[in-house]
C-alpha positions in Angstrom: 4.8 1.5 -22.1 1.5 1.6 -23.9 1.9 5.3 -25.1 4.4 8.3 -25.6 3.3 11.0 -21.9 1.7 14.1 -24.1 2.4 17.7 -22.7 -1.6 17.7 -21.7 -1.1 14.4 -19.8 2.4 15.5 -18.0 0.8 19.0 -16.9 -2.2 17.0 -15.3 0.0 14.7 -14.0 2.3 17.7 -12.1 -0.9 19.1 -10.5 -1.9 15.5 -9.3 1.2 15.4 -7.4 1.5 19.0 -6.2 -2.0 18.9 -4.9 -0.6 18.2 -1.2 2.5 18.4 0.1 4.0 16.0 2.4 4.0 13.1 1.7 4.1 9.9 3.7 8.1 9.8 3.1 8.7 9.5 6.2 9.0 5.5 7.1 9.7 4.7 3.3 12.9 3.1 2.6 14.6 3.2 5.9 16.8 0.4 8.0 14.9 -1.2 10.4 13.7 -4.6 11.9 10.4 -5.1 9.6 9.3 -4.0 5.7 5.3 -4.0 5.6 4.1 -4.4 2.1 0.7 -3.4 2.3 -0.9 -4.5 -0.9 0.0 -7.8 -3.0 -1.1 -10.2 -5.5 -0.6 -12.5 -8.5 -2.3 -14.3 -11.0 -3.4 -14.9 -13.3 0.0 -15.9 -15.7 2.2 -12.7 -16.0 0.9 -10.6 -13.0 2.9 -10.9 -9.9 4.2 -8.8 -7.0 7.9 -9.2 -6.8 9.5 -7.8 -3.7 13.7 -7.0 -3.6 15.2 -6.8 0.2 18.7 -5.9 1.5 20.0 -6.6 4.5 23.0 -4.9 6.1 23.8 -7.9 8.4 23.6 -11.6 7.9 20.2 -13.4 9.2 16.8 -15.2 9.0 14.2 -13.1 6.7 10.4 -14.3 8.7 7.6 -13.3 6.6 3.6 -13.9 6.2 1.2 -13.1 3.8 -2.2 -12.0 4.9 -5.8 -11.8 3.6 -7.8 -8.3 3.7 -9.4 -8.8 7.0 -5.8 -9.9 8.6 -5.9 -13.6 7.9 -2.7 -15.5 7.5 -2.7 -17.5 4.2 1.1 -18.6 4.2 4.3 -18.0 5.5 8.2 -19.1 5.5 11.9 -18.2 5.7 14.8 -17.6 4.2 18.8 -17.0 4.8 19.8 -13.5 3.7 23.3 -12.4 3.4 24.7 -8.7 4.1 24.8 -6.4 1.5 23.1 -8.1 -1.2 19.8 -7.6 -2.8 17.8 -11.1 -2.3 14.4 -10.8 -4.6 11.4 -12.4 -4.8 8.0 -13.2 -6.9 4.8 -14.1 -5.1 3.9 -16.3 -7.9 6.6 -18.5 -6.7 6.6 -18.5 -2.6 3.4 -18.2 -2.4 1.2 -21.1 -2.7 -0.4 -21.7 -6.2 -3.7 -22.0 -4.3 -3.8 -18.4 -3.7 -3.5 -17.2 -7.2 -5.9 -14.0 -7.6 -5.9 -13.7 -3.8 -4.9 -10.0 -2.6 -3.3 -9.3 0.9 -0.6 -7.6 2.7 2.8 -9.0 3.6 5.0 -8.4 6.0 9.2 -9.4 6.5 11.2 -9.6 9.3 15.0 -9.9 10.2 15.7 -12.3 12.9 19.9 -11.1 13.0 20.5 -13.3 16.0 18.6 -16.7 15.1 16.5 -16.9 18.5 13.0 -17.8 16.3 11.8 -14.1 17.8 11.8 -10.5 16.5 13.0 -8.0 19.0 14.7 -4.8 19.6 17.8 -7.5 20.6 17.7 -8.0 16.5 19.8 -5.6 14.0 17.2 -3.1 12.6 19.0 -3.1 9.1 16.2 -4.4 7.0 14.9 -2.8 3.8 12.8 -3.6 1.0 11.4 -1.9 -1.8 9.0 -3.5 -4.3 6.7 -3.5 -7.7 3.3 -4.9 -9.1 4.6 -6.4 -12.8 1.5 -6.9 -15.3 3.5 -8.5 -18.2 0.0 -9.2 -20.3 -0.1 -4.7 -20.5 3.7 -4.7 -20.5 3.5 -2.5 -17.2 4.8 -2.5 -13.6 3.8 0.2 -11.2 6.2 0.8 -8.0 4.6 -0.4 -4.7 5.2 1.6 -1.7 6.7 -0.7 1.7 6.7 0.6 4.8 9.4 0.4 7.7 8.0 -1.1 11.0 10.3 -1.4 14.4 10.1 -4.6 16.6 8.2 -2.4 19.1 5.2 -2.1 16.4 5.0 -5.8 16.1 1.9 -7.4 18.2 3.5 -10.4 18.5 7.6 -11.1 18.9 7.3 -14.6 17.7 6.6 -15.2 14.1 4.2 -18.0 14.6 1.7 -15.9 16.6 1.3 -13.5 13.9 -2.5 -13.4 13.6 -5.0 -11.3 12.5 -3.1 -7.8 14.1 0.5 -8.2 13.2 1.3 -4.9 13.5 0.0 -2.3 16.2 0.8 1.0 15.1 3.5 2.6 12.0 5.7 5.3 13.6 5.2 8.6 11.6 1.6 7.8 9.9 -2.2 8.9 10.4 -2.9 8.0 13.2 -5.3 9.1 16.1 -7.5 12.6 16.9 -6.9 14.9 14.7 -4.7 13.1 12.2 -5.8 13.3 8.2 -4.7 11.2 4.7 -5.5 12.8 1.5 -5.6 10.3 -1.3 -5.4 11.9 -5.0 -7.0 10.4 -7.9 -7.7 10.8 -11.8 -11.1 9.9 -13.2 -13.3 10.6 -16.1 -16.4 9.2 -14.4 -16.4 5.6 -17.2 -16.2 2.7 -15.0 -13.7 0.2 -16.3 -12.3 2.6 -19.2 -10.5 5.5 -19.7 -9.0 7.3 -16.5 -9.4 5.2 -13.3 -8.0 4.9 -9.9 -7.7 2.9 -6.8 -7.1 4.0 -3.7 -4.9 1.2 -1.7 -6.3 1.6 2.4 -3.7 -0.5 5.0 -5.2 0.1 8.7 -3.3 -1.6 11.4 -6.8 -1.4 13.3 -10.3 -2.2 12.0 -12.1 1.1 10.9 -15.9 1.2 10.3 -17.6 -0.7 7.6 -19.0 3.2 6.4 -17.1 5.9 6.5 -17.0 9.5 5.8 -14.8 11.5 3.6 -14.3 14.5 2.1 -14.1 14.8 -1.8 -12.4 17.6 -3.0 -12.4 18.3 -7.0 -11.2 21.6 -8.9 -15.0 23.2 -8.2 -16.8 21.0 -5.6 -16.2 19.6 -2.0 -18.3 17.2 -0.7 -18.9 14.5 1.9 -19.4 11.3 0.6 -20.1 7.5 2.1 -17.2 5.1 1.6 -17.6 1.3 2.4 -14.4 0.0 3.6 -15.8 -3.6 3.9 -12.5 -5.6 5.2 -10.6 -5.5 8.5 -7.0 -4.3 7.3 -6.4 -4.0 3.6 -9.3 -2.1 1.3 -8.9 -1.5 -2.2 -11.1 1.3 -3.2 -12.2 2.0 -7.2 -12.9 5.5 -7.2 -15.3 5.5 -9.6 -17.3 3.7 -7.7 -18.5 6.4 -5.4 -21.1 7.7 -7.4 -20.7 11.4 -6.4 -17.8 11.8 -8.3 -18.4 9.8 -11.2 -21.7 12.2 -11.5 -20.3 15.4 -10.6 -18.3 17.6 -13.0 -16.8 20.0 -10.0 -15.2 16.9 -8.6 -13.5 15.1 -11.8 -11.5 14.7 -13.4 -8.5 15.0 -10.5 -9.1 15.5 -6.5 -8.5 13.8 -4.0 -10.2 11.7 -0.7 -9.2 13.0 2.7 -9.9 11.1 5.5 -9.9 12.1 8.9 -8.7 8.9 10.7 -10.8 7.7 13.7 -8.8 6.0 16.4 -10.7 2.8 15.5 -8.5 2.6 12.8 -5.2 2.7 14.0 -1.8 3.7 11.7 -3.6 4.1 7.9 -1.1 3.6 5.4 -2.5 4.8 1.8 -1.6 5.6 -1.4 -3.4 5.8 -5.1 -2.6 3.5 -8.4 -3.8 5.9 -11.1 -4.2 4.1 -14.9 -4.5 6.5 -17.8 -4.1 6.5 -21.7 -2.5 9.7 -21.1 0.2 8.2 -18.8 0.9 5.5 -20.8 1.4 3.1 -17.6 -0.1 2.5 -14.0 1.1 5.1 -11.6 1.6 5.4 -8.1 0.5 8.2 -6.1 1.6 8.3 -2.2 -1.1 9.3 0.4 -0.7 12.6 1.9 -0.3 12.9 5.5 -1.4 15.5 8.6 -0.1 13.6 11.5 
């Protein structure tokens, strides 16, 4: 870890997280048919995602990787035996040509070895996984989502296309639904305090949207251009409201009320800080 967490540092980092309670908890870490990872990359040398999954039964694992707008890049298979953890590095089953590429993956158990992915299949999959930056000497936790064989577009593996997954039990979703996403900036693009905000939408939301920022002494309703179909990665800093305005630095947070166009959102914050001492990971806070 680049530096020791001062007393200053851990205070702010206490009211970032008991800004909004509830978090999305909910379909974290539980035994079902499907692990969504939504948000993964690697390259250059020493940057990876690497991914652990356990199984409770014997089977088939089916997974895909997928571009921001839903685009499969790659896919494969692989045996996985009950009860043991089977990890793996993106650098290495991913192909080399997609170094620097960012997407979302997804894994699937096929327990019963008939090619599809169906309630017929043991939900007893589970994955959890981490971004590793060895350059900074620095891995952040990745959050990955449960999904049932009934949220899956598609049974079959090879039809996965551009809308894998229809809907995330237990997420923002639908009228009336909000995410608030918390952040730590000091209004410096590219130094000192930054944040991205990691957006996974099984649907395709509007280029522009509107949220609301919400600092320690301003609110305010600001533009935000989520420019791809499924996976957005947005710099906070780059919404120039609160990178001018004192009343909404240095901690807040985005909420967003979701518009059915969106479908499930999935969302949580990677915060770096010099305070911190390494990137941390924030979870989206959900109103269902």
């Amino acid at each position: 870890m680049r530096n020791v967490l001062s007393v200053t540092s851990l205070t702010l980092a206490l009211a970032l997280v008991l800004t909004v309670p509830g978090a999305q908890a909910a379909s974290l870490n539980i035994y079902t048919n499907c692990a969504l990872l939504p948000w993964g990359t690697f390259g250059p040398a020493g940057i990876t995602t690497a991914v652990g999954l356990t199984s409770r039964v014997d089977g088939i694992v089916e997974w895909a990787f997928f571009d921001e707008d839903g685009d499969r890049l790659d896919d494969g298979r692989f045996a996985i035996e009950a009860d043991e953890l089977t990890g793996l590095t993106l650098d290495l089953v991913l192909s080399p040509a997609l170094s620097g590429a960012t997407g979302f993956m997804l894994f699937c158990l096929d327990s019963n070895a008939d090619g599809l992915i169906t309630v017929d299949d043991n939900g007893v999959l589970v994955a959890n996984a981490f971004y590793v930056d060895l350059p900074n000497n620095d891995v952040a936790f990745l959050p990955v989502w449960s999904v049932t064989a009934g949220n899956l577009d598609e049974p079959d593996p090879e039809n996965w296309t551009e809308e894998p997954i229809v809907d995330i039990p237990l997420l923002a979703a639908g009228t009336g639904a909000s995410v608030d996403m918390q952040y730590l900036v000091d209004g410096v693009v590219g130094d000192g305090d930054n944040t991205r905000i990691v957006i996974f939408t099984s649907d395709e939301p509007s280029l522009l949207v509107s949220m609301q920022a919400i600092g320690p002494g301003r609110q305010l309703e600001v533009s935000v251009e989520l420019p791809h179909g499924r996976l957005n990665v947005l710099d906070v800093e780059s919404i120039e409201e609160i990178s001018a305005l004192q009343g909404l630095r240095p901690s807040g947070f985005l909420r967003w009320n979701i518009p059915a166009n969106a479908g499930s959102v999935v969302a949580f914050s990677l915060v770096e800080s010099p305070g911190f001492g390494a990137l941390q990971t924030l979870l989206g806070n959900v109103l269902p």
